[in-house]
Biopython code that builds the backbone (N, CA, C, O; Angstrom):
import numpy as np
from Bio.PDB.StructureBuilder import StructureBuilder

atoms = [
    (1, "UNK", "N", (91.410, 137.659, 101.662)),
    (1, "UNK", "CA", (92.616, 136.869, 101.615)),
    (1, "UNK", "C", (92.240, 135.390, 101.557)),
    (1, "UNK", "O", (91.317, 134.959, 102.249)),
    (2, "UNK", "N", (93.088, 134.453, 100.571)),
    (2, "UNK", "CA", (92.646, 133.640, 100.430)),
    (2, "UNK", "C", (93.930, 132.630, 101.155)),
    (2, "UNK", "O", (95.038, 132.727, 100.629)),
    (3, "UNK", "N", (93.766, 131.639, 102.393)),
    (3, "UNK", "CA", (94.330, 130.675, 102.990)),
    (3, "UNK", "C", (94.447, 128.984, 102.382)),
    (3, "UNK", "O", (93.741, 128.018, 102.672)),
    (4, "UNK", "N", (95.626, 129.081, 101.440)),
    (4, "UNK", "CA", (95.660, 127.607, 100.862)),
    (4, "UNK", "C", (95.619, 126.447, 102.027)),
    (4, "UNK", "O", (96.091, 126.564, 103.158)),
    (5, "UNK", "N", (95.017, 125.424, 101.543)),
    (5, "UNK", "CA", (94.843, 124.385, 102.723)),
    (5, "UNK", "C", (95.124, 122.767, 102.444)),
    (5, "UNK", "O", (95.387, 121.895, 103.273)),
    (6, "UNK", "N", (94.973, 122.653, 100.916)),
    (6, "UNK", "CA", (95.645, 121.472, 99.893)),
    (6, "UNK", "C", (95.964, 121.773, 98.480)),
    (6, "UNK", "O", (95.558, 122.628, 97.693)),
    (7, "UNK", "N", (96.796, 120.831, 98.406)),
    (7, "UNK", "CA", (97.097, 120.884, 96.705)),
    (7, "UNK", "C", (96.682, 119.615, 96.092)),
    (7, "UNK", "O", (96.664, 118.438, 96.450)),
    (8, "UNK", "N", (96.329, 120.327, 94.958)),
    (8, "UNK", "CA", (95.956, 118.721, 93.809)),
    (8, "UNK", "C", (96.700, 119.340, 92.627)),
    (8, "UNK", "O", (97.323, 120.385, 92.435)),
    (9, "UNK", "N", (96.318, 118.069, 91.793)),
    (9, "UNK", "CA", (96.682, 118.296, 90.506)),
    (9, "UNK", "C", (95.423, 117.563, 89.773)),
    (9, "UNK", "O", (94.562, 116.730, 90.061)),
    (10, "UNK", "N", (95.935, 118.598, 88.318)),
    (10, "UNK", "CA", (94.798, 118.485, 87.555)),
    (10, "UNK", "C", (95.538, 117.903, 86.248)),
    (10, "UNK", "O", (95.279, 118.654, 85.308)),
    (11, "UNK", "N", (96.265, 116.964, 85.898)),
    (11, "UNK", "CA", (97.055, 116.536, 84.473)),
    (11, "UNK", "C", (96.030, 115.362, 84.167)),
    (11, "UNK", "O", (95.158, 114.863, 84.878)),
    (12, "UNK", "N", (96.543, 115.018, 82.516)),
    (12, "UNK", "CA", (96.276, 113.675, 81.865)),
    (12, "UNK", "C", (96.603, 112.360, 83.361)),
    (12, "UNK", "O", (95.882, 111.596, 84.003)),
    (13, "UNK", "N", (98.232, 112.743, 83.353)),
    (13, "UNK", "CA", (98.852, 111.414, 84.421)),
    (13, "UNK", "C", (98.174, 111.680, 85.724)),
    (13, "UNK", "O", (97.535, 110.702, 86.114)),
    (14, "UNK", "N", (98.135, 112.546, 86.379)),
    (14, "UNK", "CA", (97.301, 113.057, 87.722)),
    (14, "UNK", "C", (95.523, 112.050, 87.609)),
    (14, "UNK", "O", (95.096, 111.132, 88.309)),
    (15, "UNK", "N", (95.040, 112.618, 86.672)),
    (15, "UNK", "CA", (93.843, 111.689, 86.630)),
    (15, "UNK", "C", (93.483, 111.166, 85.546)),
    (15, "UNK", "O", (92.514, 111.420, 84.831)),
    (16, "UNK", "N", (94.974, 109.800, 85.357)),
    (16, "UNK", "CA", (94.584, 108.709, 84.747)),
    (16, "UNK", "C", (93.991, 108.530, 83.270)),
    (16, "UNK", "O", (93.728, 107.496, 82.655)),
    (17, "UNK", "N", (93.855, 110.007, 82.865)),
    (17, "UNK", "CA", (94.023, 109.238, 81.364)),
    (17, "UNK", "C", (93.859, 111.120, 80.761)),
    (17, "UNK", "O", (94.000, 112.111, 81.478)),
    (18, "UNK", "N", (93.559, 111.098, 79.391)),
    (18, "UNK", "CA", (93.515, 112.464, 78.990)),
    (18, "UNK", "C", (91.996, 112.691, 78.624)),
    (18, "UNK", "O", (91.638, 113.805, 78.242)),
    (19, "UNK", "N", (91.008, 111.540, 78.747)),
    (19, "UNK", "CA", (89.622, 111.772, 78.732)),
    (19, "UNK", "C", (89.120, 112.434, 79.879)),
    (19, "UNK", "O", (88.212, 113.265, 79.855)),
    (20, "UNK", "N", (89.890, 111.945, 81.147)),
    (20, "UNK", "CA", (89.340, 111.988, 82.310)),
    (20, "UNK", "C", (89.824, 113.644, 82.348)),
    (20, "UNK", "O", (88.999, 114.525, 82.592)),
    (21, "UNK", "N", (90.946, 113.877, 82.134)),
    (21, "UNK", "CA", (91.480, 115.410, 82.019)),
    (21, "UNK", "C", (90.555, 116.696, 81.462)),
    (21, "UNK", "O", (90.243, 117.771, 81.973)),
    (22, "UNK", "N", (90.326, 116.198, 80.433)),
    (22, "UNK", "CA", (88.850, 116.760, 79.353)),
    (22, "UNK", "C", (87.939, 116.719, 80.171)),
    (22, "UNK", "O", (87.723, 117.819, 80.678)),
    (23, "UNK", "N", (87.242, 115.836, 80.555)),
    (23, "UNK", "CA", (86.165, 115.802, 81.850)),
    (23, "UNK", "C", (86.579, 117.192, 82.696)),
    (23, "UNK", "O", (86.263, 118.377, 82.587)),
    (24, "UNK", "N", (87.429, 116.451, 83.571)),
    (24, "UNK", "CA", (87.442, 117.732, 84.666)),
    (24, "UNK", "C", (87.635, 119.207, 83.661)),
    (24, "UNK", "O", (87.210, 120.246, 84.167)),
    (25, "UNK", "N", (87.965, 119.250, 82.931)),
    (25, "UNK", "CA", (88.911, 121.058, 82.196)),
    (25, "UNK", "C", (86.980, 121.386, 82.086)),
    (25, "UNK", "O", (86.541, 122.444, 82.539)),
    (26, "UNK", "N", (85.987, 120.294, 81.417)),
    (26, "UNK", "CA", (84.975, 120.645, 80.857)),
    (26, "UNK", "C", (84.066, 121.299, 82.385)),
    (26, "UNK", "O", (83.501, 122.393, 82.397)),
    (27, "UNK", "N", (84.117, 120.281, 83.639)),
    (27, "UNK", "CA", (83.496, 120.465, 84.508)),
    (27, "UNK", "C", (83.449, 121.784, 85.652)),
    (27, "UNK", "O", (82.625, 122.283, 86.419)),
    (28, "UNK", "N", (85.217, 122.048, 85.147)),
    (28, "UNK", "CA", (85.589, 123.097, 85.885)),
    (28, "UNK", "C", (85.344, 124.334, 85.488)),
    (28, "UNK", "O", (85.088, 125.290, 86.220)),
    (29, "UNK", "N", (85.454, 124.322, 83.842)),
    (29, "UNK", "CA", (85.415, 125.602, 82.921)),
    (29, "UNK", "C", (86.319, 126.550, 82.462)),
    (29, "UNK", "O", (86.386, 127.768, 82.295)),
    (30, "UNK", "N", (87.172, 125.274, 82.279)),
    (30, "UNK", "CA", (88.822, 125.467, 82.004)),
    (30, "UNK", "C", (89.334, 125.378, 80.614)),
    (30, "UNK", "O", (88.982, 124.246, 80.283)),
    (31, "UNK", "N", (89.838, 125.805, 79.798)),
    (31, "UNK", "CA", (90.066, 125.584, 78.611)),
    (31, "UNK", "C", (91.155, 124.216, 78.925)),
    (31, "UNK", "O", (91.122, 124.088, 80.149)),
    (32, "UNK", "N", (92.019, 123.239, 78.389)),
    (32, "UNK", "CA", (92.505, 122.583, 78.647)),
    (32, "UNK", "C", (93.831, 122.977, 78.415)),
    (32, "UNK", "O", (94.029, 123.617, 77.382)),
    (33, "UNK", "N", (95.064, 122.663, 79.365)),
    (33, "UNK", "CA", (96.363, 123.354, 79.336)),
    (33, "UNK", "C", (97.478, 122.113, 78.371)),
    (33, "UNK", "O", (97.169, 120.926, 78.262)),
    (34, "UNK", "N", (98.220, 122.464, 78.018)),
    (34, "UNK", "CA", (99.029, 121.296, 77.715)),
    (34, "UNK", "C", (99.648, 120.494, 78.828)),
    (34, "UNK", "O", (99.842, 119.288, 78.976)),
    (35, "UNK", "N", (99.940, 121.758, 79.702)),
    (35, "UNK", "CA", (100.734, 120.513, 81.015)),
    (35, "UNK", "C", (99.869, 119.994, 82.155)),
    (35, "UNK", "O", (100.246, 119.349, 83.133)),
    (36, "UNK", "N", (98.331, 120.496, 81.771)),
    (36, "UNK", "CA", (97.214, 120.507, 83.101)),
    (36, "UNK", "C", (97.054, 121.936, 83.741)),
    (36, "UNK", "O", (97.253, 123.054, 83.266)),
    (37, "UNK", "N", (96.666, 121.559, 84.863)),
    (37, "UNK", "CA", (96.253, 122.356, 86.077)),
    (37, "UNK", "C", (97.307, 122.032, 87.543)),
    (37, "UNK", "O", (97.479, 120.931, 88.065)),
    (38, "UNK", "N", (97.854, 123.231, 87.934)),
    (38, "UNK", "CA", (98.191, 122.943, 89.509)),
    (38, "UNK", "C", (97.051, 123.698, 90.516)),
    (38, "UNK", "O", (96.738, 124.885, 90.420)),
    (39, "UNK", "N", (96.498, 122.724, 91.516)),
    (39, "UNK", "CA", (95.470, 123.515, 92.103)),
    (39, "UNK", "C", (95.410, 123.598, 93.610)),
    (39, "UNK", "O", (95.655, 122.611, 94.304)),
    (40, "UNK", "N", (95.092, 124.752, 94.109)),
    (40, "UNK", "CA", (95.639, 125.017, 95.707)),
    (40, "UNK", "C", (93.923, 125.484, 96.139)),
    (40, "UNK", "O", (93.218, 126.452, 95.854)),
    (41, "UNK", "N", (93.681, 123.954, 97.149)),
    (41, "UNK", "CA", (92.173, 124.594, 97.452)),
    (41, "UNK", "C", (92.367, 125.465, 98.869)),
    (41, "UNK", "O", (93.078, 125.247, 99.850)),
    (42, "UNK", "N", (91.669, 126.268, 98.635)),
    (42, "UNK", "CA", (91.793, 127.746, 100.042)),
    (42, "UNK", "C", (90.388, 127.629, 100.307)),
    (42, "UNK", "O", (89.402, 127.282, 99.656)),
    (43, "UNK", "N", (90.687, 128.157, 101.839)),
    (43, "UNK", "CA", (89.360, 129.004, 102.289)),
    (43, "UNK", "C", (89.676, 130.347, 102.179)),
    (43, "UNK", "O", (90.813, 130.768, 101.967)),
    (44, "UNK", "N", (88.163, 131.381, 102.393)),
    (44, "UNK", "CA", (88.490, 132.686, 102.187)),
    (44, "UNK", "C", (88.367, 132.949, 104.276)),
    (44, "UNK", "O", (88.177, 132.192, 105.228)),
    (45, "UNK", "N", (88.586, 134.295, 104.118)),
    (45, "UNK", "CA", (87.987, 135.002, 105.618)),
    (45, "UNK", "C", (86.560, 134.216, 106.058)),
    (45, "UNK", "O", (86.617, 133.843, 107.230)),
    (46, "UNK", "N", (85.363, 133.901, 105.420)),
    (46, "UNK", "CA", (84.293, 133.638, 105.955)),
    (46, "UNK", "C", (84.185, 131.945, 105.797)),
    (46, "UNK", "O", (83.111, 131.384, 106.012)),
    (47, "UNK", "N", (85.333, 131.230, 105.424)),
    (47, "UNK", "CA", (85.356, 130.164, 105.134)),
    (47, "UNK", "C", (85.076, 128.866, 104.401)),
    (47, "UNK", "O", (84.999, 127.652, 104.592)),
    (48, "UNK", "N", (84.904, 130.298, 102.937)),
    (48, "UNK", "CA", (84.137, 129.487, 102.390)),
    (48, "UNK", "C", (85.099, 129.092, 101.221)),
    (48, "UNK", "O", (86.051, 129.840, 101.001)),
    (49, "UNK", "N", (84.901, 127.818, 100.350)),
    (49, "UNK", "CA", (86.021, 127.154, 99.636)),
    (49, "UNK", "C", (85.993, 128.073, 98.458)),
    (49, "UNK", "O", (85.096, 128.817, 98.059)),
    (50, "UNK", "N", (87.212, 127.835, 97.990)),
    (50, "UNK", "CA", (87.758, 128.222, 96.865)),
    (50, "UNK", "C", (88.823, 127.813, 96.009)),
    (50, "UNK", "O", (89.892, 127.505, 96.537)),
    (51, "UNK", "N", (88.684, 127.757, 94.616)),
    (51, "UNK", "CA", (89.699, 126.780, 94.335)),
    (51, "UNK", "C", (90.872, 127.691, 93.738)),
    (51, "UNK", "O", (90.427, 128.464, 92.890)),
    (52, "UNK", "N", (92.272, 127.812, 93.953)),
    (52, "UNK", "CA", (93.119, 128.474, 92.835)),
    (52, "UNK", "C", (93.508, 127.859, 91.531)),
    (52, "UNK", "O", (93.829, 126.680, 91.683)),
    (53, "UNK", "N", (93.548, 128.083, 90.872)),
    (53, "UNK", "CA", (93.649, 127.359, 89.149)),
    (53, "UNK", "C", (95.042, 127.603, 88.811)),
    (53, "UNK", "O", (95.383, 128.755, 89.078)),
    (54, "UNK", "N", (95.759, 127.026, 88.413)),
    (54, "UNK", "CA", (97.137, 127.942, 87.159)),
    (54, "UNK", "C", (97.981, 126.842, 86.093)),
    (54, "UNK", "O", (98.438, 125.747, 86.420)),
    (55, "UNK", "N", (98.008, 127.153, 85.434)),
    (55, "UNK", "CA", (98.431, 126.602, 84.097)),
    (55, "UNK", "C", (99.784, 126.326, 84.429)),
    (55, "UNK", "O", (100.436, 125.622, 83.657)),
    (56, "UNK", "N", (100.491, 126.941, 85.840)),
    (56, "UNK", "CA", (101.686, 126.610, 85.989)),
    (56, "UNK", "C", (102.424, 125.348, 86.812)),
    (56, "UNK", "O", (103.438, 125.270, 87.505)),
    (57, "UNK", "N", (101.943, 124.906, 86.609)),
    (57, "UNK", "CA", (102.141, 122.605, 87.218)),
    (57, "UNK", "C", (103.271, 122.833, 87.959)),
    (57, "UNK", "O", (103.161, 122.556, 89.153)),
    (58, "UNK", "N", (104.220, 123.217, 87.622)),
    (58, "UNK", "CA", (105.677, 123.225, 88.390)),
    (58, "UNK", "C", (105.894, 124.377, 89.501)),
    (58, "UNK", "O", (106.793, 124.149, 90.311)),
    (59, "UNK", "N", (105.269, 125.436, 89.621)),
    (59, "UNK", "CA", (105.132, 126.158, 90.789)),
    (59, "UNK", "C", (104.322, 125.699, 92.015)),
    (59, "UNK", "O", (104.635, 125.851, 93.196)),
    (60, "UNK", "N", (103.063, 125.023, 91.442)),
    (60, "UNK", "CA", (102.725, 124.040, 92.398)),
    (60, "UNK", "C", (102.830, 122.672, 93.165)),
    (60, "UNK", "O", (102.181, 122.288, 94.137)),
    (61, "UNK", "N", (103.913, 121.990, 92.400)),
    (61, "UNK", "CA", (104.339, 120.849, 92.863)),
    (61, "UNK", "C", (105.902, 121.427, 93.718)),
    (61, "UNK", "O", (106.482, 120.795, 94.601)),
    (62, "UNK", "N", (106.334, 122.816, 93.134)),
    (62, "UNK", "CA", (107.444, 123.628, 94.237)),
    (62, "UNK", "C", (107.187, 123.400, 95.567)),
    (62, "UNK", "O", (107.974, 122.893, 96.367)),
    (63, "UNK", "N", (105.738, 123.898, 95.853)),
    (63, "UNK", "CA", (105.138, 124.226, 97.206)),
    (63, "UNK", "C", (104.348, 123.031, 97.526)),
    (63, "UNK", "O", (103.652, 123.164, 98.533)),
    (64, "UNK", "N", (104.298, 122.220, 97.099)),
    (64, "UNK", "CA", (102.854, 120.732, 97.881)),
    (64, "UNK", "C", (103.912, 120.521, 98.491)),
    (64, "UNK", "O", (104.312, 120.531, 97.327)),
    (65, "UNK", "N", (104.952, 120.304, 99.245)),
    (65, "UNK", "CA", (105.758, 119.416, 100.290)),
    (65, "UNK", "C", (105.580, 120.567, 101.392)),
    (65, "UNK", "O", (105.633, 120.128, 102.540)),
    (66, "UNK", "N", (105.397, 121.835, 101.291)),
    (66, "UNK", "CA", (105.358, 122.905, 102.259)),
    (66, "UNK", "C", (104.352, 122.498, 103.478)),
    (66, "UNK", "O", (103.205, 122.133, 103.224)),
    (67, "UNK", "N", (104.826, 122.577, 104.770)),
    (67, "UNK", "CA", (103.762, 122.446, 105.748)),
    (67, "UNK", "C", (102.858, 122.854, 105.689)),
    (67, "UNK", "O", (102.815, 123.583, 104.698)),
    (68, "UNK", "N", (101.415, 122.832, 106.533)),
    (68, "UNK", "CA", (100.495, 124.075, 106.636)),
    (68, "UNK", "C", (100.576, 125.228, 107.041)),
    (68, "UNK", "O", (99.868, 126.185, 106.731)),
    (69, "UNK", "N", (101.954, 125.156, 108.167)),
    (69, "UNK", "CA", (101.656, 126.711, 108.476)),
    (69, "UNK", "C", (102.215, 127.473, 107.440)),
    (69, "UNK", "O", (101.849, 128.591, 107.074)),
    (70, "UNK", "N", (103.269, 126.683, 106.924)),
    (70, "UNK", "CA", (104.018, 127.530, 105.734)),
    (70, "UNK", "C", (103.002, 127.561, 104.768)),
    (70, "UNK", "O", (103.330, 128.534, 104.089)),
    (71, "UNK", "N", (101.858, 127.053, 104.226)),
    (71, "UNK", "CA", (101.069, 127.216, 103.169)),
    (71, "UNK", "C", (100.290, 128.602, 103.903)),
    (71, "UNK", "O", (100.151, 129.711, 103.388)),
    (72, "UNK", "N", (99.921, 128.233, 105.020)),
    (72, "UNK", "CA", (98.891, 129.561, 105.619)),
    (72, "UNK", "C", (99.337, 130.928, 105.410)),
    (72, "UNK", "O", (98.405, 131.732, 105.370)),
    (73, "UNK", "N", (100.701, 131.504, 105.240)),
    (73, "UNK", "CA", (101.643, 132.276, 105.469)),
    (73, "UNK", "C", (101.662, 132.669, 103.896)),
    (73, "UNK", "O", (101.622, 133.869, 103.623)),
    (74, "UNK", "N", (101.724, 131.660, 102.788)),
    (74, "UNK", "CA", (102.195, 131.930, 101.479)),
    (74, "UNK", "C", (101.590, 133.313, 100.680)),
    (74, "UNK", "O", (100.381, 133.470, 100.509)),
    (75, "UNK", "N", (102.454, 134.135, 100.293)),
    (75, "UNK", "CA", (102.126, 135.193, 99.469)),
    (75, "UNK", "C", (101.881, 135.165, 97.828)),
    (75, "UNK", "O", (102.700, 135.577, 97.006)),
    (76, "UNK", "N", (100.838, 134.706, 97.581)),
    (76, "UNK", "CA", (100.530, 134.100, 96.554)),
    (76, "UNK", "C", (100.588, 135.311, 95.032)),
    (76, "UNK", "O", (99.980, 136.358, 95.253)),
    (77, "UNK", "N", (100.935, 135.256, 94.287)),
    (77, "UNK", "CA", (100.611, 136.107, 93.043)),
    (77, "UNK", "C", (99.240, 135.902, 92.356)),
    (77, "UNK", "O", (98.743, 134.977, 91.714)),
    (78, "UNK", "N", (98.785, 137.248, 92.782)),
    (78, "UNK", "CA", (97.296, 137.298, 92.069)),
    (78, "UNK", "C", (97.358, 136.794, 90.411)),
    (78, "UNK", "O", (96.682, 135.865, 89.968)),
    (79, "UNK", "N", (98.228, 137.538, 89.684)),
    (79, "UNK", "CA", (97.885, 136.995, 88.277)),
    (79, "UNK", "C", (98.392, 135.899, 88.015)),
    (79, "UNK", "O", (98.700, 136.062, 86.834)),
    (80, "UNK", "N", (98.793, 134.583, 88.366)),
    (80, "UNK", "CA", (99.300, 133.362, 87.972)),
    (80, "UNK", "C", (98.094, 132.858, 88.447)),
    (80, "UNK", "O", (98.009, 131.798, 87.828)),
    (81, "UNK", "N", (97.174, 132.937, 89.105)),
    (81, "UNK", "CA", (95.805, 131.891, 89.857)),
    (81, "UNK", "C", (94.162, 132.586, 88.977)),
    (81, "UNK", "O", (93.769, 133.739, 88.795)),
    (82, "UNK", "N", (93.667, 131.439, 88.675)),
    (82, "UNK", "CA", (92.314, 131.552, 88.338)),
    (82, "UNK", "C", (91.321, 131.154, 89.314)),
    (82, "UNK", "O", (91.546, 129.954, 89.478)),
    (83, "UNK", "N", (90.492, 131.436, 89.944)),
    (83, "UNK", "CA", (90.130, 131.571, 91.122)),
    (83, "UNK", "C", (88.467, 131.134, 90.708)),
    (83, "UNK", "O", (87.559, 131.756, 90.156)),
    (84, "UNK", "N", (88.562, 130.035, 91.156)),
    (84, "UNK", "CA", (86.969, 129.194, 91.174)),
    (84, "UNK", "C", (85.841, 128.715, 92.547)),
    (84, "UNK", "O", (86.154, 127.764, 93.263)),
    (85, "UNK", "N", (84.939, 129.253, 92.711)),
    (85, "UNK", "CA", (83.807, 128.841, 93.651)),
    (85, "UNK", "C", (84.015, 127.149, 94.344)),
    (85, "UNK", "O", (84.059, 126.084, 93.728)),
    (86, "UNK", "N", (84.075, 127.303, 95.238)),
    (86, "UNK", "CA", (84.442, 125.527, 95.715)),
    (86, "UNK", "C", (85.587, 125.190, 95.463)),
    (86, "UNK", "O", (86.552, 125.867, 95.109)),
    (87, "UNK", "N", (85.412, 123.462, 95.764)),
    (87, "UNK", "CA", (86.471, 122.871, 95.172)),
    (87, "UNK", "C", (86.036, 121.274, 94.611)),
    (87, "UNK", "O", (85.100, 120.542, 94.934)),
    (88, "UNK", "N", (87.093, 121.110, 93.686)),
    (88, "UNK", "CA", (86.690, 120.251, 93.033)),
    (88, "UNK", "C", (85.371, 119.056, 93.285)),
    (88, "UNK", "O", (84.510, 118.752, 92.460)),
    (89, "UNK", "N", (85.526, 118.561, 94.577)),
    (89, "UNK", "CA", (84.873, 117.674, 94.898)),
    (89, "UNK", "C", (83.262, 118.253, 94.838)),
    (89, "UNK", "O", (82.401, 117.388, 94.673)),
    (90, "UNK", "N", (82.931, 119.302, 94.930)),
    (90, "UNK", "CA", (81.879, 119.944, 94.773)),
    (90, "UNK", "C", (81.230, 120.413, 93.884)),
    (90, "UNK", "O", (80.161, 120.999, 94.046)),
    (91, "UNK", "N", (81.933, 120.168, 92.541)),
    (91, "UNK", "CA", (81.435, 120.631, 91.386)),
    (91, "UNK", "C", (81.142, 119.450, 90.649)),
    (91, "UNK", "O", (81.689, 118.349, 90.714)),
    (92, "UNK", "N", (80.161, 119.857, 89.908)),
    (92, "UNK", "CA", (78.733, 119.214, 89.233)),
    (92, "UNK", "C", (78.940, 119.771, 87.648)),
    (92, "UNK", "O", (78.095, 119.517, 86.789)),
]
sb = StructureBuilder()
sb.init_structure("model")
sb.init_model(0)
sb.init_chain("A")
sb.init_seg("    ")
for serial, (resi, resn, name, xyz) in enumerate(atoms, 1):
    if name == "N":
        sb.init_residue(resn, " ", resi, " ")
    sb.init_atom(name, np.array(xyz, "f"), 0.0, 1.0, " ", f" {name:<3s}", serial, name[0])
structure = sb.get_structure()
């Protein structure tokens, strides 16, 4: 089970330009979306990071105002999330 713990975003406007967008889509191993990335970084059971991915921007900006406990609680849909090792800040 995976425990969301922040949200980011991954757009052109999110980070400042559409080069910088290309960057991250390239770094992450993302094909590039038209509207971006909404991204919910989790830990798993052993605590180790993980990032959720989804092409769907507006389901995730639904839920970023949600508290933590309400994020801890969230029943997430497996097939809307692409599910990446770490999180952003950690990738090279």
């Amino acid at each position: 089970m995976l425990t969301p713990r922040q949200i980011a975003f991954a757009t052109p406007a999110d980070l400042g330009s559409p080069g910088n967008y290309r960057r991250f889509c390239r770094t992450a191993g993302l094909d590039p979306a038209p509207d971006g990335y909404g991204l919910l970084l989790a830990t798993d059971e052993q605590g180790n990071k993980k990032t959720l991915c989804t092409g769907d921007v507006e389901y995730v900006r639904a839920i970023a105002g949600a508290r933590p406990e309400v994020l801890s609680e969230l029943s997430l849909p497996q097939d809307k999330f692409l599910v990446c090792d770490g999180w952003p800040d950690s990738w090279t």
